[in-house]
C-alpha positions, -999 to 999 in steps of 0.1 A, spaced: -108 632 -101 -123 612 -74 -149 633 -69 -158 632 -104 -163 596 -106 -185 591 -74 -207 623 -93 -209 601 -124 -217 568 -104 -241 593 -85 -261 606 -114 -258 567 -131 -281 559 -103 -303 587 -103 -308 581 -142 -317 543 -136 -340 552 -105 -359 577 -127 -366 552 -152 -370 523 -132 -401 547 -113 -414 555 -150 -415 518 -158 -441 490 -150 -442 489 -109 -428 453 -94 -460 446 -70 -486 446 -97 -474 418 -116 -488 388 -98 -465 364 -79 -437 392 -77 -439 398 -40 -434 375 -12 -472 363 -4 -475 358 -43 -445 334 -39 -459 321 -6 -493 316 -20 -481 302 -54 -463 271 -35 -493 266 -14 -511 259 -43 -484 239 -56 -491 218 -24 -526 217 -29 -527 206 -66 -501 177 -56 -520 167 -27 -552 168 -52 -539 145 -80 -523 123 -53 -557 117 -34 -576 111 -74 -549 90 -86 -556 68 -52 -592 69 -57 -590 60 -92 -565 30 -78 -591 21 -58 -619 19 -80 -602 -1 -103 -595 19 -132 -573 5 -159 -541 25 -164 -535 34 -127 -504 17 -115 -500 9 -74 -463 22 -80 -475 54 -90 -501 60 -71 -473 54 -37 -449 74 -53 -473 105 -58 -490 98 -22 -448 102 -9 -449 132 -29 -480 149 -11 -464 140 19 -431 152 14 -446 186 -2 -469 187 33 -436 186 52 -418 210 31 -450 235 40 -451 225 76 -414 235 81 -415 269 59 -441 276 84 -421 270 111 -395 289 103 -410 315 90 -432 318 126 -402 313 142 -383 344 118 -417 365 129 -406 359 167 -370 367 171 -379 398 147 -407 406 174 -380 402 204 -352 427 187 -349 456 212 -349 485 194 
């Protein structure tokens, strides 16, 4: 009866793996993988750093609607979102290196 079951389990998975290889493959649809997630919160951190830095120039040229409290806040944002980037970084080098000293 046991045996039966795992069989059933057994050809379940086979069944799914079949039709999961027959559908639409994971790594061609953009931002699926890791460097597509990696790359799309870089960019993230790049269009925040971007409005930040036009929002402070339109500050400074003295363009009506531009707020000094907003323009801070999105300037702490930029450098928070910086940070966040800086520290992935780091751990993610520092992931790279214990990976690279695992004996075999």
């Amino acid at each position: 009866m046991a045996i039966q079951g795992i069989q059933s389990v057994l050809q379940q998975m086979q069944t799914s793996a079949l039709q999961a290889a027959g559908s639409k493959d994971e790594s061609t649809v953009p931002g699926s993988d890791f460097s597509g997630q990696l790359k799309l919160a870089l960019d993230k951190i790049s269009n925040i750093q971007s409005t930040a830095k036009m929002q402070a120039q339109n500050f400074e040229m003295g363009k009506p609607g531009v707020a000094l409290n907003d323009v801070m806040v999105n300037m702490q944002k930029s450098s928070i979102a910086m940070q966040m980037g800086i520290q992935v970084r780091n751990k993610l080098v520092s992931a790279y290196s214990d990976m690279m000293n695992m004996q075999v």
